[in-house]
N, CA, C and O atoms as CSV, one atom per row, in Angstrom:
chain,resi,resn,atom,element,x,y,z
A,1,UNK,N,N,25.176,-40.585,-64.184
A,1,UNK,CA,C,25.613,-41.850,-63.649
A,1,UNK,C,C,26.499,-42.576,-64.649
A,1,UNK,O,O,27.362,-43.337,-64.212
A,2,UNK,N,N,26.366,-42.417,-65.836
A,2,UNK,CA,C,27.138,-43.250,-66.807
A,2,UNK,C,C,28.324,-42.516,-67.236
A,2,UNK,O,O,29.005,-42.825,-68.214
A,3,UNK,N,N,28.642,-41.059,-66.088
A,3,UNK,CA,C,30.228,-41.257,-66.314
A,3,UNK,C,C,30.915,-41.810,-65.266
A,3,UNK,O,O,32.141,-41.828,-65.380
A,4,UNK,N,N,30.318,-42.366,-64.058
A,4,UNK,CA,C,30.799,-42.643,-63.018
A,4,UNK,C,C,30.659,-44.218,-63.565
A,4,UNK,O,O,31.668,-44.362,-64.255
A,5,UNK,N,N,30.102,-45.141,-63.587
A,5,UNK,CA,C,29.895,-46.369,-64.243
A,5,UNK,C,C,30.263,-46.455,-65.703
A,5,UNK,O,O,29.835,-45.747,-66.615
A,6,UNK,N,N,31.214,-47.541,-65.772
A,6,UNK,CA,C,31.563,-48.016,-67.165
A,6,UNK,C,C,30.973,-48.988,-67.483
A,6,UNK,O,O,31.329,-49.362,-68.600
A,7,UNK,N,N,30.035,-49.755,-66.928
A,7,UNK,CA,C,29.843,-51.499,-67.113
A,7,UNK,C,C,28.052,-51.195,-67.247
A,7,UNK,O,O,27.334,-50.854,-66.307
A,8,UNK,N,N,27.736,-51.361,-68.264
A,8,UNK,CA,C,26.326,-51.007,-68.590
A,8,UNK,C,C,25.570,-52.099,-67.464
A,8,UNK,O,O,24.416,-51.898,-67.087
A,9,UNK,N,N,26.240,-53.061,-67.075
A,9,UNK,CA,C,25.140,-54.075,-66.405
A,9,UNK,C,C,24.852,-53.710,-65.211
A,9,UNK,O,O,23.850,-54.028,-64.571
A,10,UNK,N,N,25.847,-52.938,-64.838
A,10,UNK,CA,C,25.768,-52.260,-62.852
A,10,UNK,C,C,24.860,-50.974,-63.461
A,10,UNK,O,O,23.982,-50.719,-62.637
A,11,UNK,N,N,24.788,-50.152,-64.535
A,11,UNK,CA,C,23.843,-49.365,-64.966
A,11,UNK,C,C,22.347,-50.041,-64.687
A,11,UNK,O,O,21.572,-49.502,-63.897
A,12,UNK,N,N,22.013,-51.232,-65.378
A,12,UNK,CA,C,20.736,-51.971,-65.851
A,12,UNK,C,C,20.588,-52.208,-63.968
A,12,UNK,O,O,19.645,-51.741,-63.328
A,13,UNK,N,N,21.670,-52.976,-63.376
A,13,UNK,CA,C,21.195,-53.210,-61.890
A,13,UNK,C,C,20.332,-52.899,-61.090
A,13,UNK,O,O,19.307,-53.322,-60.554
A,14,UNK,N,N,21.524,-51.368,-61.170
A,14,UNK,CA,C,20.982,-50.279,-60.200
A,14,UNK,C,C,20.157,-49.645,-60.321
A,14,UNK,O,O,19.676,-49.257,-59.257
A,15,UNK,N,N,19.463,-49.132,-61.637
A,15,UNK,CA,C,18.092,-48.615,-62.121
A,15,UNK,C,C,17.070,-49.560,-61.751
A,15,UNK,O,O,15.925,-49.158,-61.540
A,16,UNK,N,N,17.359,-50.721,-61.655
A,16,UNK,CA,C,16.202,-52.297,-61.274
A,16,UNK,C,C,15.705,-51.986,-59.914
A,16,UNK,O,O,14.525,-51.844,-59.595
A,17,UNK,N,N,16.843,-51.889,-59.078
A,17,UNK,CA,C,16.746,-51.378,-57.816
A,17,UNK,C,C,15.945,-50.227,-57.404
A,17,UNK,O,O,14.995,-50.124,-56.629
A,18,UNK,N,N,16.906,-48.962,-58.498
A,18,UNK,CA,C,15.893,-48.065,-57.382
A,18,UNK,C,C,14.152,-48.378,-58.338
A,18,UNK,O,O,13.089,-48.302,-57.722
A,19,UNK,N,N,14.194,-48.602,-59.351
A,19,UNK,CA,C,12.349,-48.903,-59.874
A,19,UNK,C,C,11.497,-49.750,-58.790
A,19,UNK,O,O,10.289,-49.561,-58.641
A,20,UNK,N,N,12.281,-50.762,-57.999
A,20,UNK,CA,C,11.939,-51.466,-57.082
A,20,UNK,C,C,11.784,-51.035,-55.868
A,20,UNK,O,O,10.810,-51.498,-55.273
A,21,UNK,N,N,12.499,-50.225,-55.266
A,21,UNK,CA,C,12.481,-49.153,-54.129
A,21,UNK,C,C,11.144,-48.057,-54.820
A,21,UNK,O,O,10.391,-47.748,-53.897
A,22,UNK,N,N,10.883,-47.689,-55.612
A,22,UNK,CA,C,10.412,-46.476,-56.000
A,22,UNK,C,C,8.881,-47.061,-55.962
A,22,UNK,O,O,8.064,-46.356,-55.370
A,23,UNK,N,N,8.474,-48.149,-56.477
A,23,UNK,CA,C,7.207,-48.736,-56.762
A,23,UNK,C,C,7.085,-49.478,-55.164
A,23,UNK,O,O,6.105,-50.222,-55.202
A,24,UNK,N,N,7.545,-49.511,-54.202
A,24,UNK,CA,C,7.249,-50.550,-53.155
A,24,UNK,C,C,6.937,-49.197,-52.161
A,24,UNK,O,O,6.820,-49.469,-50.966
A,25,UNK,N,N,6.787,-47.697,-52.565
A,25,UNK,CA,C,6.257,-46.826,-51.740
A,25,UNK,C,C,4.732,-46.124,-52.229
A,25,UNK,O,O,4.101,-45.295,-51.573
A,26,UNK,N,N,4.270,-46.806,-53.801
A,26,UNK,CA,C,2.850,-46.380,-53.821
A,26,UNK,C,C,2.123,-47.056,-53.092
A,26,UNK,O,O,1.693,-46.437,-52.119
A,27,UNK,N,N,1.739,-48.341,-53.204
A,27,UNK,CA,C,0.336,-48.900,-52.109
A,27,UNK,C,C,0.676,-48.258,-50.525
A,27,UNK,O,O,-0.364,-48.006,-49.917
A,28,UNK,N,N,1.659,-48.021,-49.928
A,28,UNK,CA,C,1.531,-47.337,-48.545
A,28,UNK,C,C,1.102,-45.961,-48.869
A,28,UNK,O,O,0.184,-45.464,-48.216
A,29,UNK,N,N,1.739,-45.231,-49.914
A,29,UNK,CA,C,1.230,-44.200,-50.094
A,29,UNK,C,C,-0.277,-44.115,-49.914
A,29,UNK,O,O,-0.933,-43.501,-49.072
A,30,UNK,N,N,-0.757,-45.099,-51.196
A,30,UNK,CA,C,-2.520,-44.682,-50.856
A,30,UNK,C,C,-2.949,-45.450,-50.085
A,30,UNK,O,O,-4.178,-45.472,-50.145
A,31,UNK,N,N,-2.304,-46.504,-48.945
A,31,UNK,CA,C,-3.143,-46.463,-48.002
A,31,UNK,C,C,-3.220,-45.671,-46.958
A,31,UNK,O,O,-4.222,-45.696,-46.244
A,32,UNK,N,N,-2.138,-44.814,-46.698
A,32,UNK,CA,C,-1.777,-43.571,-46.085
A,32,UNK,C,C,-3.160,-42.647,-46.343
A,32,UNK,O,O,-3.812,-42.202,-45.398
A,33,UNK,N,N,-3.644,-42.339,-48.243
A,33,UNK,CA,C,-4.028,-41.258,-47.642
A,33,UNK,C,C,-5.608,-42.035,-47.898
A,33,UNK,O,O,-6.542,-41.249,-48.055
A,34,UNK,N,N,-5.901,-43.385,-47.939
A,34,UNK,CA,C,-7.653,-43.818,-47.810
A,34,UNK,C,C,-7.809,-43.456,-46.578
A,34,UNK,O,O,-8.757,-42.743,-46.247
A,35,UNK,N,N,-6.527,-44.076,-45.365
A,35,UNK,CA,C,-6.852,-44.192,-44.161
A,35,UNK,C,C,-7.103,-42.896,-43.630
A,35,UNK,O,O,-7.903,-42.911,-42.694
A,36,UNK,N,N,-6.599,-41.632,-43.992
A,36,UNK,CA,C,-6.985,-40.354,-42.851
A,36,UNK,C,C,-7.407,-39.128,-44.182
A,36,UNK,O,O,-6.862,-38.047,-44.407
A,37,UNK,N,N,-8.421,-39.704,-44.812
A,37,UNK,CA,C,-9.282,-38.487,-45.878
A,37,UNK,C,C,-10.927,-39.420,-45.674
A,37,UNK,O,O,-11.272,-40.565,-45.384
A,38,UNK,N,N,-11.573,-38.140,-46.022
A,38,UNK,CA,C,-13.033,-38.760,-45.849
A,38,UNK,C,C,-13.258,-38.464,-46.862
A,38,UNK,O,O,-12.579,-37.718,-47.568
A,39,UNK,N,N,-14.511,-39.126,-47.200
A,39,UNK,CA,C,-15.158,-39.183,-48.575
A,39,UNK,C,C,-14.961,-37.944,-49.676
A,39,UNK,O,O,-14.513,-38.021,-50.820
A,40,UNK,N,N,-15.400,-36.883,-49.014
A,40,UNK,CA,C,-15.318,-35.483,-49.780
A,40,UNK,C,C,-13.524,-35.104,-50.399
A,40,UNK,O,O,-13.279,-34.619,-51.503
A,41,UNK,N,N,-12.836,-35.353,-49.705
A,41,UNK,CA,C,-11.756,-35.104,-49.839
A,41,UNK,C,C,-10.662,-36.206,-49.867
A,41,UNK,O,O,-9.492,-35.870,-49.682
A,42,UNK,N,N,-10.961,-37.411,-50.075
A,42,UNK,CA,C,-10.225,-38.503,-50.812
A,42,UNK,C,C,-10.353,-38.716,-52.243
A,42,UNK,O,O,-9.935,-39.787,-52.684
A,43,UNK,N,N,-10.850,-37.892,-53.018
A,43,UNK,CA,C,-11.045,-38.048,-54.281
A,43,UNK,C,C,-9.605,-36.839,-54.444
A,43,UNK,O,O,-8.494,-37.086,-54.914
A,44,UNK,N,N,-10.101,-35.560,-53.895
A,44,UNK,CA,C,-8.845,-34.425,-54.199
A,44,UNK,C,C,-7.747,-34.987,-53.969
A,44,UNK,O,O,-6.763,-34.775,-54.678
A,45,UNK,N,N,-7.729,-36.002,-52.680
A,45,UNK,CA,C,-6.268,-36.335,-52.133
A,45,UNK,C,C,-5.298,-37.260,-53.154
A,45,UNK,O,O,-4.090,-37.259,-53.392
A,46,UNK,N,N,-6.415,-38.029,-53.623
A,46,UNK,CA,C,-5.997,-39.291,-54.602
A,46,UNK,C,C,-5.649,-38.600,-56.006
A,46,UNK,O,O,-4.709,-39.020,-56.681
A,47,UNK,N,N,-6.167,-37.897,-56.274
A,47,UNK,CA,C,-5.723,-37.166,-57.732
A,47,UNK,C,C,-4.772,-36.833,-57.252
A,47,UNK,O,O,-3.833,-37.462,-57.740
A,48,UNK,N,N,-4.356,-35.901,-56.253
A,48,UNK,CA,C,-2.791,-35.155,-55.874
A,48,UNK,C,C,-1.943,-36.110,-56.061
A,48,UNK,O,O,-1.056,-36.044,-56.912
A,49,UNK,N,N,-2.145,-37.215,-55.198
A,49,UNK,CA,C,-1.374,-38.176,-55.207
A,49,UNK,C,C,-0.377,-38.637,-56.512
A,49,UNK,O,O,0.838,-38.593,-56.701
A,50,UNK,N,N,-1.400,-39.045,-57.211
A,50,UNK,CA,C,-1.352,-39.616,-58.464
A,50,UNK,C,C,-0.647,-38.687,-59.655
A,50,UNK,O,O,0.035,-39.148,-60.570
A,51,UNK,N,N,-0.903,-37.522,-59.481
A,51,UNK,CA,C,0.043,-36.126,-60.197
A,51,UNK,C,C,1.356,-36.187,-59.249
A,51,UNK,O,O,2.403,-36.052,-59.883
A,52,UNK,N,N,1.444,-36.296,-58.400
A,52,UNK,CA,C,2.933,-36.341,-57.794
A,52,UNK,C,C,3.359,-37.675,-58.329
A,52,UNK,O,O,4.422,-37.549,-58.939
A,53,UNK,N,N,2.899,-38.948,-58.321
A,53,UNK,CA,C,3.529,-40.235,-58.454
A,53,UNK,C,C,3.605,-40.199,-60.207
A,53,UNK,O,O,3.916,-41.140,-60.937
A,54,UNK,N,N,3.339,-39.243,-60.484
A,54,UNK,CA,C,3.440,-39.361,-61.954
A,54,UNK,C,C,4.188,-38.683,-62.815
A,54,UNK,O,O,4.165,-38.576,-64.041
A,55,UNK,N,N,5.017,-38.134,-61.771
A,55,UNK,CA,C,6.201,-37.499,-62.275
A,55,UNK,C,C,7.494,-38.134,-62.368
A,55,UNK,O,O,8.457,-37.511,-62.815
């Protein structure tokens, strides 16, 4: 991106943005998966989760 952008501040912007887009899809995420895992298998689901969101 910073050979296509010269102006470090549209750099700082647009990274603001997508961190803001990127973090406003975990809480649906895990309410996605509380709502359709049952007990036994909301613990596996939530670790998965959390190894994917943690990349």
């Amino acid at each position: 991106m910073t050979a296509v952008v010269d102006n470090i501040y549209v750099i700082i912007v647009i990274r603001t943005l997508q961190n803001l887009a990127a973090s406003a899809t975990v809480l649906p995420s895990f309410a996605i998966i509380v709502n359709n895992f049952t007990c036994e298998m909301l613990n596996m689901a939530l670790g998965a989760l959390s190894g994917i969101l943690s990349v």
